[in-house]
C-alpha positions as CSV (number, residue, x, y, z in Angstrom):
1,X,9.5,25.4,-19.4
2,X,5.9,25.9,-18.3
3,X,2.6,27.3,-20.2
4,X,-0.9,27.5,-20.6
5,X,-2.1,23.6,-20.2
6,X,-4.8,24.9,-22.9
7,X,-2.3,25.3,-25.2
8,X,-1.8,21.8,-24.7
9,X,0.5,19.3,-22.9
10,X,3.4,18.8,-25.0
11,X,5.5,21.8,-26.7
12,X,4.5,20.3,-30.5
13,X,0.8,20.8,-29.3
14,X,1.4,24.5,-27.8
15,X,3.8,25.3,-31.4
16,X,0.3,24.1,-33.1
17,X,-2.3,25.8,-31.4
18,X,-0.5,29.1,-31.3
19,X,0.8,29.0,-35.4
20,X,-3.6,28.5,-35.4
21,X,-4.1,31.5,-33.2
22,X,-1.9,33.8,-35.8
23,X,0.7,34.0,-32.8
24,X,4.4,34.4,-33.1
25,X,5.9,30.7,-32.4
26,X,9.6,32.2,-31.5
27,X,9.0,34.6,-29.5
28,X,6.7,33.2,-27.8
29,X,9.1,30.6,-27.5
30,X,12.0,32.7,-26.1
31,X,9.5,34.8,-23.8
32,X,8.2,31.5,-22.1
33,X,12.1,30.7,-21.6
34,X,12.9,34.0,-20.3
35,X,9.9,33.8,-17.9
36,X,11.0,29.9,-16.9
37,X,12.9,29.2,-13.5
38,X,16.8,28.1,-14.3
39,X,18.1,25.0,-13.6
40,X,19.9,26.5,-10.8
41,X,16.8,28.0,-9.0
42,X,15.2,24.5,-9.7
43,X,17.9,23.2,-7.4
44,X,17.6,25.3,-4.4
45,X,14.3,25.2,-4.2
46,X,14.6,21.7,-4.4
47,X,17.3,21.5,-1.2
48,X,14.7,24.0,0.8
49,X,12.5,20.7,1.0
50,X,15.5,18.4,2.5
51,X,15.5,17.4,6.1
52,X,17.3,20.2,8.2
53,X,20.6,17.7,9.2
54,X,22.1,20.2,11.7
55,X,20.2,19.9,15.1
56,X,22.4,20.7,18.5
57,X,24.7,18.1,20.1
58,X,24.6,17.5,24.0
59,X,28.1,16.0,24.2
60,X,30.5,15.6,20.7
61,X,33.4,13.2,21.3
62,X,36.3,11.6,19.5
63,X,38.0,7.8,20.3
64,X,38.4,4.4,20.0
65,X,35.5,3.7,22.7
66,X,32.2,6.2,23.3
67,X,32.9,7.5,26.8
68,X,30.6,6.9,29.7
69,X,28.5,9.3,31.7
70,X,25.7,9.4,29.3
71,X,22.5,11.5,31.1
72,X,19.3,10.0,30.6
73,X,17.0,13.1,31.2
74,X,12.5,12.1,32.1
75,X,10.9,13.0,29.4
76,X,13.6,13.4,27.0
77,X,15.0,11.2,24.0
78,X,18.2,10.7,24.2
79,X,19.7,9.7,20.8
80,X,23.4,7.9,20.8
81,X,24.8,8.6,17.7
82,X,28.4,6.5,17.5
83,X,30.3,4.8,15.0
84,X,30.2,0.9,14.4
85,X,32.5,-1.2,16.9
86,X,32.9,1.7,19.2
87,X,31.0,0.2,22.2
88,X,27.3,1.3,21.9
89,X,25.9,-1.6,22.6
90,X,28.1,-1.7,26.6
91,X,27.2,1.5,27.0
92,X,23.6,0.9,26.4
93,X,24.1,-2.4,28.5
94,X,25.2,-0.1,31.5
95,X,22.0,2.9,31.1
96,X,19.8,-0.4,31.2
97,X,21.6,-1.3,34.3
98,X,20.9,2.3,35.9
99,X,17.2,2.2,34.7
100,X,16.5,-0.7,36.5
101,X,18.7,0.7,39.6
102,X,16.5,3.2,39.9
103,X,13.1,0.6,39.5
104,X,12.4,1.4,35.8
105,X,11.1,-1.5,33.7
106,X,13.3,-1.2,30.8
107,X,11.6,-2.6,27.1
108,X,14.2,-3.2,24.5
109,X,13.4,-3.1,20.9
110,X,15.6,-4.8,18.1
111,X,15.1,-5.0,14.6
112,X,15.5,-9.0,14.3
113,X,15.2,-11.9,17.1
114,X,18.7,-13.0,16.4
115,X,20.1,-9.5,17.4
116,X,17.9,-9.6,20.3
117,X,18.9,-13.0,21.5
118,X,22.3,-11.9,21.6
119,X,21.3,-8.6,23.2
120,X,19.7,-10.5,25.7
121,X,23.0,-12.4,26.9
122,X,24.8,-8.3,27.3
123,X,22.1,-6.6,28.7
124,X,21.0,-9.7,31.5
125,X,17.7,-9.5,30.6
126,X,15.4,-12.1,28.9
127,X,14.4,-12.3,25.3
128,X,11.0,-13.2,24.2
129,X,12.3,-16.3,22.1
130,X,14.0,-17.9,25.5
131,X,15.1,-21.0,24.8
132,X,15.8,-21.6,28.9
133,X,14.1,-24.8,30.1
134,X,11.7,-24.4,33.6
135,X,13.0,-26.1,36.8
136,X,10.6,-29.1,35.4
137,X,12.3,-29.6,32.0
138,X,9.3,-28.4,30.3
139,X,9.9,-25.0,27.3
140,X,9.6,-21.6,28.9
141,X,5.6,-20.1,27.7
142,X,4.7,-16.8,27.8
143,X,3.8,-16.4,31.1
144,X,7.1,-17.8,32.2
145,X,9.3,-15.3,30.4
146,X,6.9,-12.3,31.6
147,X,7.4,-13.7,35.1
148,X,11.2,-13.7,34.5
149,X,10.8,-10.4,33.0
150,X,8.9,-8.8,35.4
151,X,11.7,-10.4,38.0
152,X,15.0,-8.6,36.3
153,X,13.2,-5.5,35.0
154,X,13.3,-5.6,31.6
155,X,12.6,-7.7,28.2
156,X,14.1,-8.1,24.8
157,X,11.3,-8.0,21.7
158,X,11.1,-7.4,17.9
159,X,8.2,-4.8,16.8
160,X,5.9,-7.7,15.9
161,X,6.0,-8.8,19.5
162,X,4.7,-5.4,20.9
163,X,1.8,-6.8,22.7
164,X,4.5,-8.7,25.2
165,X,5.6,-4.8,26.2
166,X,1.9,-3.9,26.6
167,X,1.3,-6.8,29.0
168,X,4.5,-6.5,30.7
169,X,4.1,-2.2,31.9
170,X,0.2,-2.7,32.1
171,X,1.3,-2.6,36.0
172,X,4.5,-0.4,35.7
173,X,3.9,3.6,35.9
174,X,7.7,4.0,35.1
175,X,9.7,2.6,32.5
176,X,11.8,3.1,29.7
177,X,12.0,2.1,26.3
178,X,15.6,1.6,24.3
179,X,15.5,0.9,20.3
180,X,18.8,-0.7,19.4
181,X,19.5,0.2,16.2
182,X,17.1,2.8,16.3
183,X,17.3,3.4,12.2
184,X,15.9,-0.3,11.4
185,X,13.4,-0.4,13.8
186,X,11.5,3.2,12.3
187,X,12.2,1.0,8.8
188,X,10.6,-1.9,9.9
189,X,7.5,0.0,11.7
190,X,7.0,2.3,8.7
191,X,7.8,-0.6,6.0
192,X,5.6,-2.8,8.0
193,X,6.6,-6.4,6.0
194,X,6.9,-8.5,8.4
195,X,3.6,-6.7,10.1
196,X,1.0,-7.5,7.5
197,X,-2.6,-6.5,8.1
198,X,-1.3,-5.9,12.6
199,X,0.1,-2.5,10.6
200,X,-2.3,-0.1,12.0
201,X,-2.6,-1.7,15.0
202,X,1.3,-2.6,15.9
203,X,1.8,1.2,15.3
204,X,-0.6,2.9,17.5
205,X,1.1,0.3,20.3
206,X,4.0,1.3,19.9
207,X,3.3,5.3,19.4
208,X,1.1,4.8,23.0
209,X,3.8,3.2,24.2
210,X,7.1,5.8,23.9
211,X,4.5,8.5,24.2
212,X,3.9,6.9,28.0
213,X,7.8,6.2,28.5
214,X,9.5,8.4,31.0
215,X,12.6,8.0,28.6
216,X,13.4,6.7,25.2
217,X,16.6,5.4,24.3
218,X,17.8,5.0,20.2
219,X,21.5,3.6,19.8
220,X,22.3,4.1,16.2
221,X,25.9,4.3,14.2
222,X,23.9,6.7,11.4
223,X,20.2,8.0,12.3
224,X,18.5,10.5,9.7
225,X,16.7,13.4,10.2
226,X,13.2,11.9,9.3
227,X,13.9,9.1,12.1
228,X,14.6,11.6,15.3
229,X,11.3,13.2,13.8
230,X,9.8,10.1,13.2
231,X,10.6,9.2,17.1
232,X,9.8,12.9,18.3
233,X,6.6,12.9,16.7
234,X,5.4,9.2,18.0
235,X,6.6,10.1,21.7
236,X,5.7,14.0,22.2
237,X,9.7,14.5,23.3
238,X,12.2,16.4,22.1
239,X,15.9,14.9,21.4
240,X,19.6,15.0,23.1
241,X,22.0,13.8,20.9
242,X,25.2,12.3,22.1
243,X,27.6,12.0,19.1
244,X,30.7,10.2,18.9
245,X,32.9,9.8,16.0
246,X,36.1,6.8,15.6
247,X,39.1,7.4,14.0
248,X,40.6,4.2,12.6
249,X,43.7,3.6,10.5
250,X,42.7,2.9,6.8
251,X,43.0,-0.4,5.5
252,X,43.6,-1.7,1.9
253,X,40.6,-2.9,0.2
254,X,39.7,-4.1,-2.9
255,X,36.3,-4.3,-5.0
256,X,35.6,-7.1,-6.9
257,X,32.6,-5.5,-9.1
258,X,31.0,-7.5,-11.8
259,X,28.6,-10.5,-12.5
260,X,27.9,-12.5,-9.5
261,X,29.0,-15.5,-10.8
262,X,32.5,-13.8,-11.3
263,X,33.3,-12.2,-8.4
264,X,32.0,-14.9,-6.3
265,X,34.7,-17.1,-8.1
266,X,37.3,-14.6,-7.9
267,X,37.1,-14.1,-4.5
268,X,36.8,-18.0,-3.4
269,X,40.2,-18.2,-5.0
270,X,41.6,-15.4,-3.1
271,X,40.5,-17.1,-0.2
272,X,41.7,-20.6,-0.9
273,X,45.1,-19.1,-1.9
274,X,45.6,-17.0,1.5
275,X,44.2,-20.1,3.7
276,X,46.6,-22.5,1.7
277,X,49.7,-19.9,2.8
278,X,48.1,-20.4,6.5
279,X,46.4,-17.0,6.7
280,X,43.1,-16.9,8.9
281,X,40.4,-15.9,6.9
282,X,37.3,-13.9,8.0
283,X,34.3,-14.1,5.7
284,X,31.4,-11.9,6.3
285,X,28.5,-12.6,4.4
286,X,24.6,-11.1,3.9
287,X,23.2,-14.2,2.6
288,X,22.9,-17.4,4.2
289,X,22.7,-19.4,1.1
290,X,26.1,-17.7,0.4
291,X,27.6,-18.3,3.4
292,X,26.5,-21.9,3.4
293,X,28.1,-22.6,-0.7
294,X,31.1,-20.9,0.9
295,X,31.2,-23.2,3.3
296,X,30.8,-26.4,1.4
297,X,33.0,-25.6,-1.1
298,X,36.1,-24.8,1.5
299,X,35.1,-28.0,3.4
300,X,35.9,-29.8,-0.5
301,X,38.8,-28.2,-1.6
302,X,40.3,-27.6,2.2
303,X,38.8,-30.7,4.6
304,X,42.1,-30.4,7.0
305,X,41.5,-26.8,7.7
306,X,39.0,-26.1,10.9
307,X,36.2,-23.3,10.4
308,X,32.8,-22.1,11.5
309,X,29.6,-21.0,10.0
310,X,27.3,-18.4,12.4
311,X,23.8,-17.5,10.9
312,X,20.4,-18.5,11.7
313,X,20.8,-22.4,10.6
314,X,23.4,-22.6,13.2
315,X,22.9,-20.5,16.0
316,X,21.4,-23.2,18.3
317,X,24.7,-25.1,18.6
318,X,26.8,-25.4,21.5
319,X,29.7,-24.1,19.7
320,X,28.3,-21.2,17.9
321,X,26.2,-20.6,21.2
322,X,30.0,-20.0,23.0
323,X,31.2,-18.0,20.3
324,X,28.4,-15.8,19.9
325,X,28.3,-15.0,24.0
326,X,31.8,-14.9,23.8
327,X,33.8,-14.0,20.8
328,X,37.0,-13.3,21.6
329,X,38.0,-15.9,24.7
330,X,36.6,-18.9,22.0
331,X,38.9,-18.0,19.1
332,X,41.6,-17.8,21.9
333,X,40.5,-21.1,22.6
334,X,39.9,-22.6,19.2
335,X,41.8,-20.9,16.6
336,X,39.8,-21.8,13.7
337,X,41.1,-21.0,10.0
338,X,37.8,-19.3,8.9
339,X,35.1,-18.1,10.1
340,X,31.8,-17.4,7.7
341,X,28.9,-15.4,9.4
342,X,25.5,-13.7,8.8
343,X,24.2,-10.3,9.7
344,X,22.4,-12.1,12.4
345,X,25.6,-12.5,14.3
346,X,26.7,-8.6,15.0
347,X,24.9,-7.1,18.2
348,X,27.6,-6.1,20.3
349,X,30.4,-8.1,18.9
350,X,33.9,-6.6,18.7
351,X,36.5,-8.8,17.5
352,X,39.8,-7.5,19.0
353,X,42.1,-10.0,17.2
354,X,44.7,-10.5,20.1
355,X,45.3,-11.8,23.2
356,X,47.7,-11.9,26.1
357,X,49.1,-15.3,25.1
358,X,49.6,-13.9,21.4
359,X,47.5,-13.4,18.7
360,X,44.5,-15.3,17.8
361,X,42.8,-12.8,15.1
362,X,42.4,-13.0,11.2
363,X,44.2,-12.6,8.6
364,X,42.4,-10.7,6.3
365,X,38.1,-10.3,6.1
366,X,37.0,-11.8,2.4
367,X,33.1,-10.4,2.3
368,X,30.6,-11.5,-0.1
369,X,27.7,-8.8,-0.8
370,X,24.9,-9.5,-2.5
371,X,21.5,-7.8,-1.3
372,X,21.5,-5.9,1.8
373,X,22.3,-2.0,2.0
374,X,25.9,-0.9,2.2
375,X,25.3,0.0,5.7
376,X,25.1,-3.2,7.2
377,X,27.8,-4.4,5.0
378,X,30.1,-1.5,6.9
379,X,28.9,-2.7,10.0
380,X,30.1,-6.2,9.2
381,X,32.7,-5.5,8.2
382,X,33.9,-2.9,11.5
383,X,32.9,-6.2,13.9
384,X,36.8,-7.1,13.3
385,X,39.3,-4.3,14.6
386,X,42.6,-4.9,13.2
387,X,43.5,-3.1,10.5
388,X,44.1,-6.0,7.9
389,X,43.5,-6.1,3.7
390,X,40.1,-6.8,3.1
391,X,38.9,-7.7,-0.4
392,X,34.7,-7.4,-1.2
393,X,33.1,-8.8,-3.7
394,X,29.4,-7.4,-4.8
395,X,27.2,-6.3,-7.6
396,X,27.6,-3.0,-9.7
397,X,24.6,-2.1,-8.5
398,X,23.6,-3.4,-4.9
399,X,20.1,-2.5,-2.7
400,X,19.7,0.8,-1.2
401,X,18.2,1.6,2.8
402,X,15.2,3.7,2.8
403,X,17.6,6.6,3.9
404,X,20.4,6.4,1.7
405,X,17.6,7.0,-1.2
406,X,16.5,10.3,-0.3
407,X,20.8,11.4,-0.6
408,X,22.7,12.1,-3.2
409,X,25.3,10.0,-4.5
410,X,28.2,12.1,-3.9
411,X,26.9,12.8,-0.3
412,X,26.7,8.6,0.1
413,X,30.5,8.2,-1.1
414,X,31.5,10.9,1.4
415,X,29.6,8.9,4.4
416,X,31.1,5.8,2.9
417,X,34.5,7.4,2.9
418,X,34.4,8.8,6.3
419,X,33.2,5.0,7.8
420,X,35.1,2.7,6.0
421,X,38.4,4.6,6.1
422,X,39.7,2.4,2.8
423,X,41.7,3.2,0.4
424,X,39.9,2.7,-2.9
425,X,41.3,0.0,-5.5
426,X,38.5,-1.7,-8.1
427,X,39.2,-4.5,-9.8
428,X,37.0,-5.7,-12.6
């Protein structure tokens, strides 16, 4: 209901000032009612102000793997819309390879250095962290890794690092720029946390720099509206969306849902129990203090058993080095018991789970969720093919992206729905 703000703010004030004015209180209670806009109308006009979701596709496809043959048009943004663990970042890995073919210097932007790193080893170009020694012995500087970059046509940076890309096509006309999970690097542009008072400044490079691009590349399993706008706008070019969608068989899950205390316990006994029966475990986690507890507490109850933690803390040895170029051959190789790793360690990885000489995969994924958004937690979890149970423990309520909070809750469970491909079963 709505009315004359000098009758005053709240309805006792507007009863009061009307019962002073000799003025009939019910009717003119029932006539500002009539007058007022139903809940109903409230709600369409409210879903005239949403983003516009339906743009036209280029190409729509179906299948285990995105299919080839992607067009990358001057002046154009070409947006790769495809499912998690259906081969974006290879297909990516072979546009790069064309763009530099064809003498484009080719800037890649990911939303964290550990990403990057391990972008760096797929795409064959060098990251801005190298941690390659010079022909002396002496740590790669700046200079060196420009020089390097300059040499295979193309580098590897986080936003924060945007003034490498300025020096780098300061003497380039043409070159491209490709945003690897496109979605997180708008966030972290437009969030800015990690940017601090370079805010201003960081975003006018970049905006100077796609707007000078002769094409711009996003790879993304989910990107909004508001980010193709928020691209569009920065670059002055208009979008071609490739779409792909994966059909996988569903998989039994369950929710542990509670205190985190609880469902941290429950689920290190479900683990214990299926490594005991000689199940291989996979344990995907999105904190690294988790994923270290995890660790030492299967290293005290299960000291026999052979197992691996990736995250940040670990990523510089030999070992987790091998396993993170690659995956598959080292667990042929190895065949650990468990395997515990961060959201640093899932750029391009796809966990088959079998080999020619038999299998070498997991048993089941046991994931521990505590913080990040649900969509990194469905890309964790998709890393592994196989269709095997998978048990997740996290908090009733658990932190939202900056997309998922402008959608409504039934339309979240639909997307869930649709990318997990579980069967629902929670378990208090």
């Amino acid at each position: 209901m709505f009315w004359d703000l000098n009758l005053g703010k709240g309805i006792d004030d507007a009863k009061a000032c009307l019962v002073r004015d000799g003025i009939d209180v019910t009717a003119w209670i029932l006539e500002t009612i009539e007058l007022s806009k139903s809940r109903e109308i409230y709600h369409y006009i409210s879903r005239g102000y949403r983003l516009d979701p339906h743009r036209p596709i280029e190409r729509e496809t179906e299948g285990d793997y995105l299919p080839g043959g992607i067009a990358i048009s001057p002046g154009k943004i070409t947006a790769i819309i495809a499912d998690t663990g259906s081969g974006k970042t290879f297909q990516i890995a072979e546009i790069i390879r064309s763009c530099r073919a064809q003498g484009l210097m080719v800037i890649v932007f990911a939303p964290t250095n550990k990403i990057g790193e391990q972008l760096a080893v797929i795409f064959g170009i060098p990251h801005r962290n190298a941690v390659e020694l010079r022909e002396d012995g002496a740590p790669m500087e700046q200079a060196d890794i420009l020089s390097q970059a300059r040499e295979l046509g193309g580098l590897i940076i986080c936003p924060d690092s945007i003034d490498w890309a300025r020096l780098l096509v300061k003497n380039f006309n043409r070159y491209a720029i490709v945003c690897d999970e496109a979605a997180k690097v708008a966030e972290h542009l437009a969030v800015g946390a990690t940017i601090k008072d370079r805010y201003a400044a960081v975003n006018q490079s970049f905006a100077d720099l796609v707007a000078g691009a002769q094409s711009l590349i996003l790879a993304e399993a989910k990107i909004s509206e508001r980010d193709l706008i928020f691209y569009e706008r920065l670059s002055g070019k208009t979008s071609l969306v490739y779409r792909h969608r994966r059909h996988t068989a569903k998989r039994d899950i369950n929710m542990y849902v509670g205190a985190s205390g609880a469902i941290r316990c429950t689920l290190l006994a479900e683990i214990v129990q299926r490594l005991e029966r000689g199940e291989r475990v996979l344990i995907p986690t999105d904190s690294q203090r988790m994923g270290e507890s995890i660790e030492r507490y299967l290293q005290m109850r299960l000291p026999d058993l052979q197992g691996m933690r990736l995250d940040a803390h670990t990523s510089y040895l030999p070992d987790v080095r091998t396993l993170t170029r690659m995956p598959n051959q080292y667990l042929a190789a190895t065949r650990l018991d468990y395997l515990i790793f961060s959201p640093s360690c899932k750029a391009g990885w796809d966990l088959k789970g079998w080999a020619e000489n038999g299998t070498y995969g997991f048993d089941a994924v046991c994931a521990m969720f505590v913080m990040l958004p649900t969509s990194d937690h469905i890309q964790m979890i998709a890393r592994y093919r196989p269709c095997v149970p998978v048990s997740i423990a996290c908090p009733e309520r658990i932190q939202q992206s900056n997309d998922e909070v402008y959608q409504s809750s039934k339309a979240l469970q639909a997307v869930r729905t649709e990318e997990l491909q579980f069967n629902y079963h929670f378990v208090d």
